[in-house]
DRENLO-390408 format. One record per residue: residue in one letter; chain; x, y, z of N, C-alpha, C in turn. Coordinates in Angstrom, 2 decimals, padded with zeros to 5 digits. Layout:
BEGIN
('A','A',(X,Y,Z),(X,Y,Z),(X,Y,Z))
...
END
This chain:
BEGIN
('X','A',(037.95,160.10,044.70),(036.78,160.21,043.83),(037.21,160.33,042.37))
('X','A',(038.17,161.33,042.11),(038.97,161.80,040.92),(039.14,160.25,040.14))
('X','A',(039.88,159.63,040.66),(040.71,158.42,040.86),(039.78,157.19,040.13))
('X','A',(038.37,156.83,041.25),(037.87,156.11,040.37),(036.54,156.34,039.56))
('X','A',(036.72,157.85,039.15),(035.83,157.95,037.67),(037.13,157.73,036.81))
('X','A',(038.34,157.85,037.17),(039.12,157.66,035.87),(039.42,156.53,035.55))
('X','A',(039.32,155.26,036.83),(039.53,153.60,036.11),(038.07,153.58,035.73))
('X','A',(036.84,154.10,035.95),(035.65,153.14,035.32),(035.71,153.96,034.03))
('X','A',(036.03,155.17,033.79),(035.90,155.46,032.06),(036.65,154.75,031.68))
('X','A',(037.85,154.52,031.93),(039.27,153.67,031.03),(038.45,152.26,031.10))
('X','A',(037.85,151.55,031.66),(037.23,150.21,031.58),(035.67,149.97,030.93))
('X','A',(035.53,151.58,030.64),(033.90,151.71,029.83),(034.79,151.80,028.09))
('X','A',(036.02,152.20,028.06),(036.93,152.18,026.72),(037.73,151.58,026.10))
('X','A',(037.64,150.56,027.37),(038.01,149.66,026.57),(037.19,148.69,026.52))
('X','A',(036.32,148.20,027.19),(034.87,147.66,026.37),(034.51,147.26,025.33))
('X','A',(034.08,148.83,025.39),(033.03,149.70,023.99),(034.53,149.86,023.13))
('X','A',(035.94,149.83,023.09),(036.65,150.35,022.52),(037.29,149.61,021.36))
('X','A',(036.98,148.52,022.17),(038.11,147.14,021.10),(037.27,146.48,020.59))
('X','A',(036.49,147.08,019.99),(035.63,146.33,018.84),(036.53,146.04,017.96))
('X','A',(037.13,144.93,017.00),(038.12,145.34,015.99),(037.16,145.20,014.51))
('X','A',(035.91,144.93,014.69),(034.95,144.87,013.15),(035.07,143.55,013.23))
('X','A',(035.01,142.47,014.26),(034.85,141.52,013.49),(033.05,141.04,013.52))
('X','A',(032.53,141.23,014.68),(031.12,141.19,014.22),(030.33,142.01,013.28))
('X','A',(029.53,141.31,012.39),(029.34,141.17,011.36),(027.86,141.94,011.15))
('X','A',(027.10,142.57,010.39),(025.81,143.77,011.20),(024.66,142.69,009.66))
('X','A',(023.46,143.08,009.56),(022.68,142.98,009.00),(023.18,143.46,007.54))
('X','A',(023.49,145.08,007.77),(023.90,145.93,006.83),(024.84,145.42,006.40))
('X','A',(025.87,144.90,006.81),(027.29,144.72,006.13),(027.29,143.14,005.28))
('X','A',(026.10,142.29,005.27),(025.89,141.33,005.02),(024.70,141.99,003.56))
('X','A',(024.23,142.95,003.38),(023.80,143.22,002.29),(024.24,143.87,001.19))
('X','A',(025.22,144.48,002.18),(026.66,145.08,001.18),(027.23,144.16,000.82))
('X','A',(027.82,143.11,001.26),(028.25,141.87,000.80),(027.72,141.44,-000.71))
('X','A',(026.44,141.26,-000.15),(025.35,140.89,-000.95),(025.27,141.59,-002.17))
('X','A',(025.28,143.05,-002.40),(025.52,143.87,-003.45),(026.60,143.37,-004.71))
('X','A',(027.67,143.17,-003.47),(028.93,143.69,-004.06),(028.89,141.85,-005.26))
('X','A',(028.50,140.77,-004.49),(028.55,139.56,-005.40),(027.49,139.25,-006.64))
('X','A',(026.73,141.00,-006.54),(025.49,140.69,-007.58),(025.96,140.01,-008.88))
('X','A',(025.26,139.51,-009.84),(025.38,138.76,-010.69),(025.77,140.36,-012.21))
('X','A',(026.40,140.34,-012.83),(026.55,141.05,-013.95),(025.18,141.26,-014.56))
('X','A',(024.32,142.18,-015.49),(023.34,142.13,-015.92),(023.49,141.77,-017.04))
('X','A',(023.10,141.62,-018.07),(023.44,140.92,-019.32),(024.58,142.17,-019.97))
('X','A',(023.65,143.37,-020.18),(024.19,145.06,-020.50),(025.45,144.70,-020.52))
('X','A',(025.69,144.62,-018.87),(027.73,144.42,-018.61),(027.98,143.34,-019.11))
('X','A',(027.74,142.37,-019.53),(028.68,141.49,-020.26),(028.73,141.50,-021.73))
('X','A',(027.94,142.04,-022.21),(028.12,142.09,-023.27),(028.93,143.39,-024.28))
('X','A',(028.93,144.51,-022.78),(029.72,145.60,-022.76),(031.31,144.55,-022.71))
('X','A',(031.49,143.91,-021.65),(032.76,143.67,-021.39),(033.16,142.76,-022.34))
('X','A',(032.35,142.31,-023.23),(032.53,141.18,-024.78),(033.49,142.71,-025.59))
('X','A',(032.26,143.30,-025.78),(032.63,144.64,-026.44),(034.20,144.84,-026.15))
('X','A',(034.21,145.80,-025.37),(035.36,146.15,-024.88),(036.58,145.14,-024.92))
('X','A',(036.42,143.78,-024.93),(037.50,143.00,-024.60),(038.10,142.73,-026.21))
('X','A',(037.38,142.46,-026.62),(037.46,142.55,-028.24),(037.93,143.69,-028.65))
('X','A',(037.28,144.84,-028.27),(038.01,146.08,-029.25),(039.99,146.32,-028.67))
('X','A',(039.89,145.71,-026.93),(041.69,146.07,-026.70),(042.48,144.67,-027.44))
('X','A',(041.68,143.65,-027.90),(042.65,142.86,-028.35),(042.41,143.06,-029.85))
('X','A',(042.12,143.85,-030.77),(042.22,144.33,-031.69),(042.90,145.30,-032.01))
('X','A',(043.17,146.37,-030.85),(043.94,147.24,-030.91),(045.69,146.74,-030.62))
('X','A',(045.75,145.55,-029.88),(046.73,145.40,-029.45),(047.49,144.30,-030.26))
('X','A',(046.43,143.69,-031.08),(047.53,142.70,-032.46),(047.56,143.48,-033.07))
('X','A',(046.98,144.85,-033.54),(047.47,145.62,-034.73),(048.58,145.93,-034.40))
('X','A',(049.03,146.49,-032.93),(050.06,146.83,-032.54),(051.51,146.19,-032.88))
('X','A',(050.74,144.51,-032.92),(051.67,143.71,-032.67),(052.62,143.25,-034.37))
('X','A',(051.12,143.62,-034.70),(051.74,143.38,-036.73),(052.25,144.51,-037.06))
('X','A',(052.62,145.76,-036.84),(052.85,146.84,-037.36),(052.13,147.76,-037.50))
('X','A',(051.00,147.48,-037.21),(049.91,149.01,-037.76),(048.55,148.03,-038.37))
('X','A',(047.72,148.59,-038.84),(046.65,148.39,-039.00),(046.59,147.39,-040.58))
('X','A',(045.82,146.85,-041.28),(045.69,146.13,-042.51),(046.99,145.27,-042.81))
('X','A',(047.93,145.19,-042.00),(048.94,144.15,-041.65),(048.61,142.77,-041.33))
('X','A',(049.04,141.61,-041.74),(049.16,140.56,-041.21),(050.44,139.80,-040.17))
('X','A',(049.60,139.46,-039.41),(050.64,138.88,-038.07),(050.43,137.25,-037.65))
('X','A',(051.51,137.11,-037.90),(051.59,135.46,-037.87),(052.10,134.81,-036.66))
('X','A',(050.99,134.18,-035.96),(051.34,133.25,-034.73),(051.42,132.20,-034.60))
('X','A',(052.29,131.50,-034.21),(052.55,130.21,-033.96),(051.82,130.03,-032.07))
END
């Protein structure tokens, strides 16, 4: 009796056990969905911002310091 409740749990676990995530849920398809949202204008024009102010900081760097001129070829 012992014996075979212990092969039908081991065969109810591995079943139910080896799911490895590859099916795919409703939910996880709207998370998807989230995650490829489109930028709102806000963030891009933040990330204009921002992208501009590190490459300003980083040719000053590159000329010596600030009110310097730096010459690129």
């Amino acid at each position: 009796m012992m014996r075979n409740l212990t092969i039908f749990l081991t065969a109810i676990f591995l079943v139910y056990g080896c799911d490895n995530g590859a099916s795919i849920t409703a939910k996880d398809k709207t998370e998807a969905a989230v995650i490829l949202e489109r930028p709102t204008d806000a963030e891009l024009q933040a990330f204009k911002v921002y992208h501009h102010a590190v490459y300003l900081v980083t040719t000053a760097e590159q000329a010596g310091g600030t009110n310097k001129l730096h010459h690129s070829t």
